[in-house]
C-alpha positions as CSV (number, residue, x, y, z in Angstrom):
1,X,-18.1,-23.9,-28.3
2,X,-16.4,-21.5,-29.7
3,X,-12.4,-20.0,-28.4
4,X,-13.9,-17.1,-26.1
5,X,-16.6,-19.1,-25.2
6,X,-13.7,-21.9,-23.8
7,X,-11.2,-19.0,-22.8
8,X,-14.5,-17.3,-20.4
9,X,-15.0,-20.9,-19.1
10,X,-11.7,-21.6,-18.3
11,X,-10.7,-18.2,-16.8
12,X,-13.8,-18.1,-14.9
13,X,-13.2,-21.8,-13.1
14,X,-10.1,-21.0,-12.3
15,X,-11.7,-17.3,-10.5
16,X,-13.7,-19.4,-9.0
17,X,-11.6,-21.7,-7.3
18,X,-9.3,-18.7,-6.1
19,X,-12.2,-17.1,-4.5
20,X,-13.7,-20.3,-2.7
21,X,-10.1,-20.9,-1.9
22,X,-10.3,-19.6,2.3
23,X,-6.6,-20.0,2.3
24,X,-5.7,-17.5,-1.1
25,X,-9.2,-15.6,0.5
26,X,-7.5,-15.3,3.9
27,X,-3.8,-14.0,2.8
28,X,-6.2,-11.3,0.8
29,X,-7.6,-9.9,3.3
30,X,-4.6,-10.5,6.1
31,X,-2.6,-8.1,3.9
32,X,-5.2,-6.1,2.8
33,X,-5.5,-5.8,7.1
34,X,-1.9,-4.9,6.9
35,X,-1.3,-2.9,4.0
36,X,-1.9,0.7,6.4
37,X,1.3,-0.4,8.0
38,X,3.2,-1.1,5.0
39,X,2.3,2.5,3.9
40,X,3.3,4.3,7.3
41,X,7.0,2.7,7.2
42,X,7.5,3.7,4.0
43,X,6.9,7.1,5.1
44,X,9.2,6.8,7.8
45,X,11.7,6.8,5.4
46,X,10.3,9.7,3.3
47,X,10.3,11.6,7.0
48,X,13.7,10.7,7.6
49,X,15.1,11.9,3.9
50,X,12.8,15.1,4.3
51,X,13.6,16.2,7.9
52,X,16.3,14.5,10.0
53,X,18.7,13.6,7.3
54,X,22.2,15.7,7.7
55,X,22.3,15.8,3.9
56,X,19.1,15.5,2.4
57,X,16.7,16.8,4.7
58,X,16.1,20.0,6.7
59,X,18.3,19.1,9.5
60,X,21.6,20.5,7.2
61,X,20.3,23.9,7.8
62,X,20.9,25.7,11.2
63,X,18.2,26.4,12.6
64,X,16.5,23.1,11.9
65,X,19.6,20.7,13.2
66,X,17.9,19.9,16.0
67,X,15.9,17.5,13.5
68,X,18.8,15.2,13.0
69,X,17.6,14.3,16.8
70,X,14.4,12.5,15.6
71,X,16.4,10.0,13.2
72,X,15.5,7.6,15.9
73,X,12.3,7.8,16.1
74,X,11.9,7.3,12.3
75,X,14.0,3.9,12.5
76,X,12.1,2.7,15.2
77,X,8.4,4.0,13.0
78,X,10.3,1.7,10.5
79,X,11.4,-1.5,12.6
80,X,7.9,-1.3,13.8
81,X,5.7,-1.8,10.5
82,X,8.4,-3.5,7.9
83,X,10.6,-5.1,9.8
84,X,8.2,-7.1,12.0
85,X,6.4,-7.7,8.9
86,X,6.8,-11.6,9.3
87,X,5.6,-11.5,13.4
88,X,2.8,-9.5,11.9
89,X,1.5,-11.3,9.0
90,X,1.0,-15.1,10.9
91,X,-1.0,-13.2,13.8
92,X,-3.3,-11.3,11.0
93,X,-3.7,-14.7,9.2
94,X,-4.0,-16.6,12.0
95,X,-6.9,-14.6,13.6
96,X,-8.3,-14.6,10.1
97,X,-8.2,-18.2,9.8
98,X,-9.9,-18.5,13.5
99,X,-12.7,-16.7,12.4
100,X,-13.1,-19.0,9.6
101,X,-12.6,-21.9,11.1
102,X,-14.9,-20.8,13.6
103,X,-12.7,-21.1,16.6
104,X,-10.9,-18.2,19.0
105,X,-9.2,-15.6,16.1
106,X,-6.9,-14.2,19.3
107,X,-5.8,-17.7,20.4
108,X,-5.0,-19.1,16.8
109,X,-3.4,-15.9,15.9
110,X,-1.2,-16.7,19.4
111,X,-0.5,-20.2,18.9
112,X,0.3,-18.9,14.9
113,X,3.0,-16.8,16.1
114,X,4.4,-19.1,18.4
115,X,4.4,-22.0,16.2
116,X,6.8,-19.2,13.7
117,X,9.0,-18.6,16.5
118,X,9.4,-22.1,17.4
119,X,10.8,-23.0,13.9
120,X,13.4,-19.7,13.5
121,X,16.5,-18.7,15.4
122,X,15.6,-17.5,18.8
123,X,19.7,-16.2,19.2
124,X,21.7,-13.6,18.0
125,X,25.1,-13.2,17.7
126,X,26.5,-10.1,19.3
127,X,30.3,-9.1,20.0
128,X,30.6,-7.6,23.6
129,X,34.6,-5.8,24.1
130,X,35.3,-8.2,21.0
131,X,34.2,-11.0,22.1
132,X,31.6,-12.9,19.7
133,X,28.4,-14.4,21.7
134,X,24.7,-15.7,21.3
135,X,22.2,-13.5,22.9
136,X,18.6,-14.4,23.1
137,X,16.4,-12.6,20.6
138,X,15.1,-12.8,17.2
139,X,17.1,-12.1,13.9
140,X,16.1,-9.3,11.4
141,X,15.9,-11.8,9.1
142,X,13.3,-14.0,10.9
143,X,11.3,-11.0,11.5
144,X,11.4,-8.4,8.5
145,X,9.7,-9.6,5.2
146,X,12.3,-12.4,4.1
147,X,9.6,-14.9,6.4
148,X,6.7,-14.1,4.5
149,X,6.2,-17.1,2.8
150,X,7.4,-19.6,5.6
151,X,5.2,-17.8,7.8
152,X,2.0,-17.7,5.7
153,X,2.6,-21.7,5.1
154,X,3.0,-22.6,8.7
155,X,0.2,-20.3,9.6
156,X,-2.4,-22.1,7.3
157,X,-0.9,-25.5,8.5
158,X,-0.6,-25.1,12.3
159,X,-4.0,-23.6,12.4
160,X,-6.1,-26.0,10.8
161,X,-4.0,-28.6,12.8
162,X,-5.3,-26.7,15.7
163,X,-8.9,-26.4,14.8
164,X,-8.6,-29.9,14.4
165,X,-7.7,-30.5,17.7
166,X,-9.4,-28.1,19.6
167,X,-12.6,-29.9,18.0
168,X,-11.7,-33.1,19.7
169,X,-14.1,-33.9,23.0
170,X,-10.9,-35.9,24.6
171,X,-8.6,-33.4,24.8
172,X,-10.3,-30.9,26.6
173,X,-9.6,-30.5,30.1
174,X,-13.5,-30.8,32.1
175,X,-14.1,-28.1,34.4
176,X,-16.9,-27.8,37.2
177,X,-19.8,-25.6,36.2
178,X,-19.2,-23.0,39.1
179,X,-15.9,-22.2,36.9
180,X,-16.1,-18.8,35.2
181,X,-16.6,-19.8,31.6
182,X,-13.7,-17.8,30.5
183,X,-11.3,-20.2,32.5
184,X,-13.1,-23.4,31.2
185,X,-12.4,-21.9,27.4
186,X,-8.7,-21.7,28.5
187,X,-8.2,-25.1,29.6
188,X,-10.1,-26.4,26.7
189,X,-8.0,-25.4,24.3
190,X,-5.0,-26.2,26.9
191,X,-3.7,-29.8,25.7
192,X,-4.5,-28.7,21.9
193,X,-1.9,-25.6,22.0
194,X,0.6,-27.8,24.3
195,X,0.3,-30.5,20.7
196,X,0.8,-27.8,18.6
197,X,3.4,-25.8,19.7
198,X,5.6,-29.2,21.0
199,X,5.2,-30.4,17.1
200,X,6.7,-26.8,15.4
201,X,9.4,-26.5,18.3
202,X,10.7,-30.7,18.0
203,X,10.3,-30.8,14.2
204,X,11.7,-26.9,14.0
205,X,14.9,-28.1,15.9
206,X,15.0,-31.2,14.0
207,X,14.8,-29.6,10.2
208,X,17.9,-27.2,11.5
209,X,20.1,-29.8,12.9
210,X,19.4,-32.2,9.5
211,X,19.7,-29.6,7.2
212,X,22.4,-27.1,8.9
213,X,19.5,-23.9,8.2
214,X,16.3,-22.9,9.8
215,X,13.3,-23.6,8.4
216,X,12.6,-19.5,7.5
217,X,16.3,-19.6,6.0
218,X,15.4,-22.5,3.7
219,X,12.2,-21.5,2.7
220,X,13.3,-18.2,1.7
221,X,16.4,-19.6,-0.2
222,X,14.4,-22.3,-2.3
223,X,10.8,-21.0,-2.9
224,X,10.3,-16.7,-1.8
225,X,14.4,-15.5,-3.3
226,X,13.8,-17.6,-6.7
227,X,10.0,-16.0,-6.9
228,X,10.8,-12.7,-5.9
229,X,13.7,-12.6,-8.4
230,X,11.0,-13.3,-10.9
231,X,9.2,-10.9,-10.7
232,X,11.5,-8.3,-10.6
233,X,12.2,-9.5,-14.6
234,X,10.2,-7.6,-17.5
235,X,9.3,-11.2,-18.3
236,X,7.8,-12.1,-15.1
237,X,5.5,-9.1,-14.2
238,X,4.7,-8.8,-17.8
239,X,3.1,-12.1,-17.4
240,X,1.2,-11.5,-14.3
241,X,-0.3,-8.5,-14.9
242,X,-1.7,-9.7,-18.8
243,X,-2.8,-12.9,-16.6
244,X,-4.7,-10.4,-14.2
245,X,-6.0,-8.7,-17.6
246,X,-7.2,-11.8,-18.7
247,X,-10.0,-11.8,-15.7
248,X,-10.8,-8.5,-16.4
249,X,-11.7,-9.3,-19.8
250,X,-14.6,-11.6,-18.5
251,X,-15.6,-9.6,-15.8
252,X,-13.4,-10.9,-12.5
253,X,-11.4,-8.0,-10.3
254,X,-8.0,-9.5,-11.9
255,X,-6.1,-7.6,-9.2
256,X,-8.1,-9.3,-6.5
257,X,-7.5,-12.5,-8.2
258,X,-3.5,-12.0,-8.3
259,X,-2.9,-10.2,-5.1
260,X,-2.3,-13.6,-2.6
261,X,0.5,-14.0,-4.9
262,X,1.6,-10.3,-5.7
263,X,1.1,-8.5,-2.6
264,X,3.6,-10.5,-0.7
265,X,6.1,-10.4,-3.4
266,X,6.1,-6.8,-4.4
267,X,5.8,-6.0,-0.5
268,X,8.6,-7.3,0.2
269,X,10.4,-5.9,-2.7
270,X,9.8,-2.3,-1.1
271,X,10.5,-3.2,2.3
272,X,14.0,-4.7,1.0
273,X,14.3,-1.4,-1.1
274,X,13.5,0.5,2.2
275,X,16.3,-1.6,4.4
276,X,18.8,-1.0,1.9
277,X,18.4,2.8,1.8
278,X,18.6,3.0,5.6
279,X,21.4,0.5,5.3
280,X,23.2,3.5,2.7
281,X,22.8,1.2,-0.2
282,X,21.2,1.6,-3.8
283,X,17.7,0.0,-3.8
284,X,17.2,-2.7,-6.5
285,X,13.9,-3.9,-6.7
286,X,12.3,-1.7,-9.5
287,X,9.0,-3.4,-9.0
288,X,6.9,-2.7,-6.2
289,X,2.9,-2.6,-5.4
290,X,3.8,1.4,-5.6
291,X,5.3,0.5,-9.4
292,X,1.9,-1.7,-10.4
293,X,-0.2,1.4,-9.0
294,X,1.9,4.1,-10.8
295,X,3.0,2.6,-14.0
296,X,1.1,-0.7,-14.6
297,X,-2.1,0.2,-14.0
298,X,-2.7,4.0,-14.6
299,X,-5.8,5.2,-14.6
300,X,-7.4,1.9,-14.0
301,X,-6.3,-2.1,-14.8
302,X,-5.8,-2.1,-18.9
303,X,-4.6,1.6,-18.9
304,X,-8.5,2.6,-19.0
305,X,-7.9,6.2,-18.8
306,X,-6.1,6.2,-21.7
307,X,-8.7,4.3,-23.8
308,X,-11.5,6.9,-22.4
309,X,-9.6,9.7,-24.0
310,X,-9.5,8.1,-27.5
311,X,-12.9,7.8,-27.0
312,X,-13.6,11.5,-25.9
313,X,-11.0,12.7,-29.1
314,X,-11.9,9.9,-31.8
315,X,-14.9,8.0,-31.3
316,X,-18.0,8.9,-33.1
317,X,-20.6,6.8,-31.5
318,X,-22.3,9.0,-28.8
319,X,-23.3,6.0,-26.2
320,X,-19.8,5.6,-26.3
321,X,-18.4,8.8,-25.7
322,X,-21.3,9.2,-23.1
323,X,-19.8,6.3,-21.4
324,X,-16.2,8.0,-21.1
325,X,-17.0,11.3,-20.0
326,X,-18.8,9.6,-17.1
327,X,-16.0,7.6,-16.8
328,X,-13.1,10.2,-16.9
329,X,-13.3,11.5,-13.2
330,X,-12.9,8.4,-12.0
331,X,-10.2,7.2,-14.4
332,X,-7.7,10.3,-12.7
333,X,-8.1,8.4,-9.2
334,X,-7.4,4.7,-11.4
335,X,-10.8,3.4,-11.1
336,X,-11.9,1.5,-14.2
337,X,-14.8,0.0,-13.6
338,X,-17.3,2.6,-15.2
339,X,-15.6,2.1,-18.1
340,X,-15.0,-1.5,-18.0
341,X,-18.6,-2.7,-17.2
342,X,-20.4,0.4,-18.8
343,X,-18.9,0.6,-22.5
344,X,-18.4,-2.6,-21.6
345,X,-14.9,-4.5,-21.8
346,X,-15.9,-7.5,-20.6
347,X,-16.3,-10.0,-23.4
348,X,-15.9,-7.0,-26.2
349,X,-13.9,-8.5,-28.9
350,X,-13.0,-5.2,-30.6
351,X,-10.7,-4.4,-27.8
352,X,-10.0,-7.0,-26.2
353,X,-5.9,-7.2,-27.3
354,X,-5.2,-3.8,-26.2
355,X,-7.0,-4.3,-22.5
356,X,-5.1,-7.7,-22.2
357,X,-1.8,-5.8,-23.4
358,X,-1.7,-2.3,-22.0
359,X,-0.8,-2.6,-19.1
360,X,2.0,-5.1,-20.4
361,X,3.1,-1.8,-22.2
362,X,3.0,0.2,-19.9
363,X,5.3,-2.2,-17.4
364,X,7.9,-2.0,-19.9
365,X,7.9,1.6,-20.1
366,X,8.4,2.2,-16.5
367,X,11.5,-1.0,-16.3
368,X,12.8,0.9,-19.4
369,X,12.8,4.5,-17.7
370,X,14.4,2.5,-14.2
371,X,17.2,0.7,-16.8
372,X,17.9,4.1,-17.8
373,X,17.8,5.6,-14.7
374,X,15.5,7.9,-14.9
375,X,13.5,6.8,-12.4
376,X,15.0,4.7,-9.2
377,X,13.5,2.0,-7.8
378,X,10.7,3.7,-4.7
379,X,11.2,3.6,-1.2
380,X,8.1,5.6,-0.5
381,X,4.6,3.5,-0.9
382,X,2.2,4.8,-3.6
383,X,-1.3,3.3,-2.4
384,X,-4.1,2.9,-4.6
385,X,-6.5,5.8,-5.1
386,X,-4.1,8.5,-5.9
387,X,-4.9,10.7,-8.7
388,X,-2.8,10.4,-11.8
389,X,0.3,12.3,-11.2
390,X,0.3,12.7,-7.5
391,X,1.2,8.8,-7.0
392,X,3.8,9.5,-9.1
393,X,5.6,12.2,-7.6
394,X,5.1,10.5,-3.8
395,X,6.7,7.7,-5.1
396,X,8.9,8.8,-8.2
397,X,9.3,12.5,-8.2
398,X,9.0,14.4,-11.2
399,X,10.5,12.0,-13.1
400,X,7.8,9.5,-12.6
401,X,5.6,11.9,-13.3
402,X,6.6,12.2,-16.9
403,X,7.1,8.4,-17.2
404,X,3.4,8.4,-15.9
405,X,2.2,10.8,-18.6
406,X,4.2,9.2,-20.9
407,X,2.5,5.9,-20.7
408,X,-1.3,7.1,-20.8
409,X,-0.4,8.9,-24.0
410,X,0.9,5.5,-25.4
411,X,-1.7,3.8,-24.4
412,X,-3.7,6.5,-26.1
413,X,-1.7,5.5,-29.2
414,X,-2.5,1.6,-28.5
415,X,-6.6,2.2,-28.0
416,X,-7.0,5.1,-31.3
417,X,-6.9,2.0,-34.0
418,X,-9.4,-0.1,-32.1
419,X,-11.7,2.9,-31.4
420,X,-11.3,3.6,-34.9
421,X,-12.6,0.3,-35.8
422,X,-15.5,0.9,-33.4
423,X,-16.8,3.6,-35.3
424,X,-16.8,0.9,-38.3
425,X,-18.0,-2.1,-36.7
426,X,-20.9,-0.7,-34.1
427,X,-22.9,1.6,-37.2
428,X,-23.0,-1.9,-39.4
429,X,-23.9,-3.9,-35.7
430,X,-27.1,-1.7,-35.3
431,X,-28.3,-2.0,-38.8
């Protein structure tokens, strides 16, 4: 067998396993569900800079003061999508998991969120005429993005714990016949959510008490702060996104393949990014999913776009060039498969290193420009879609813009050898 041969194999068991995975399958698709709301609070923000902001936004003029008014209103648009991000995420999951698991999506998405709650703070500490006191009610911290991964893990957990149980004859509660059937589904399920919910609260209370920190607190500290700190290093997201190139190159969405680990990560980047703006802090987190759509992957995973203009300028086979021009539109808007599966990519060892790498190069363009400053780390979500050069400027201004066009002409650079080569290799491949 020879080395591609065992890289496809291997690359293509381990795609496999991801996608017959139902958990990584289910946190796909939960933020996937949720990834609207992500982009609406981030333009909360943009609203508030724009219009109601006293110094940035329209409200410094006269006439338009009465904007400041609606400040508000854009911090509550905000609380309600980011910073409930970690009540919203086990419901999504939960009711995901339901449906797969084949029982009630609303009540394991209820029993979900009240298993979370049960393990994390239920009191704040307020100070009333300078007195310090706990109130009832949930931290920021338990419910904006710093939960994620504490959530998603008890989510999985305490649902299959209750699909277990729910599936058990004996602990359903018999009702007559005559009793309307949606009653009799209630009390089934009854003495399983009782189990469930008394486990998370006895075992929540006893982690905190043995440890001195919540369970959300400790999660956070030893497995989502150490991974999200990774990623935000040229050497971390350099690696992920070659790894997601790495599928491409035989064929498997490497994006779709990543995201169960990416999305919450780089989500919660931005919503930290977000918090600290509102907070009057710098953001810090230069990598976001906004950054990966922008910089990483312009014009499609493997900087695609720019490999279909070094086709269009240099390449002198006509299927190929045939292939880019009907590939070109949809490159602007970052879709690459036209390209990908018609030239093709997949499996093509004449460039192969620069669809792996690209988008490598094109991550430590955009880092560079933010170490520099020339670009600031986004508070404003750039989805997936957007032509080249209006993603940018939502999420980076004109400045991003240039770093944008900056990178497709580098990778322009990167593809000219290798399509070079092509007009070489294909004549003699033919004969």
């Amino acid at each position: 067998m020879s080395a591609m041969e065992k890289f496809t194999e291997v690359i293509s068991d381990v795609a496999v396993w991801v996608d017959d995975n139902k958990y990584l399958a289910a946190i796909k698709r939960t933020f996937t569900i949720y990834m609207p709301f992500v982009i609406v609070g981030s333009f909360s923000t943009l609203f508030k800079v724009l219009l109601s902001s006293p110094t940035t936004g329209l409200a410094q003029f006269g006439m338009f003061s009465w904007l400041e008014t609606l400040t508000p209103a854009f911090d509550a648009m905000n609380f309600a999508t980011l910073n409930i991000m970690s009540l919203a995420i086990p419901v999504i999951l939960g009711a995901v998991l339901g449906q797969t698991n084949k029982i009630s999506p609303i009540t394991s998405s209820v029993v979900a969120l009240g298993a979370y709650i049960s393990v994390v703070p239920q009191s704040v500490e307020v100070v009333v005429e300078g007195v310090s006191q706990l109130a009832a009610g949930l931290p920021v911290t338990a419910t904006n993005a710093s939960g994620l991964f504490v959530g998603m893990i008890l989510t999985i957990l305490i649902v299959e714990l209750f699909s277990k149980l729910s599936s058990i004859d004996a602990l359903r509660i018999k009702m007559p016949p005559s009793v309307p059937a949606g009653i009799t589904e209630s009390f089934n399920v009854l003495i399983p959510i009782a189990i469930t919910l008394i486990l998370t609260s006895v075992l929540g209370q006893l982690f905190a008490q043995a440890t001195g920190s919540y369970l959300n607190e400790y999660i956070y500290a030893i497995i989502q702060a150490p991974l999200e700190a990774i990623v935000q290093t040229p050497a971390g997201i350099i690696i992920l996104v070659v790894l997601a190139q790495m599928f491409w190159l035989v064929g498997i969405h490497g994006g779709l393949i990543v995201s169960p680990v990416r999305n919450p990560l780089l989500i919660a980047a931005l919503a930290d990014n977000i918090n600290t703006l509102n907070a009057g802090g710098v953001p810090s987190n230069p990598v976001t999913l906004g950054f990966w759509n922008v910089f990483m992957v312009v014009g499609g995973a493997g900087l695609t776009f720019s490999l279909v203009i070094a086709l269009l300028l240099f390449s002198k086979n006509e299927d190929s060039k045939a292939i880019a021009k009907i590939s070109l539109v949809p490159g602007i808007f970052g879709i690459s498969e036209p390209i990908v599966f018609g030239l093709p990519l997949v499996l093509n060892p004449t460039f192969a290193i620069p669809f792996v790498f690209s988008s490598g190069i094109g991550t430590a363009i955009g880092l560079f420009a933010n170490s520099l400053g020339f670009i600031t780390p986004n508070t404003v979500d750039v989805p997936f879609g957007l032509p080249i050069g209006l993603g940018a400027f939502l999420g980076y201004g004109w400045s991003g813009v240039i770093v944008q066009l900056i990178i497709v002409a580098v990778g322009v650079l990167c593809y000219i050898p290798f399509v070079l080569a092509e007009n070489r290799i294909k004549p003699k491949l033919e004969d």
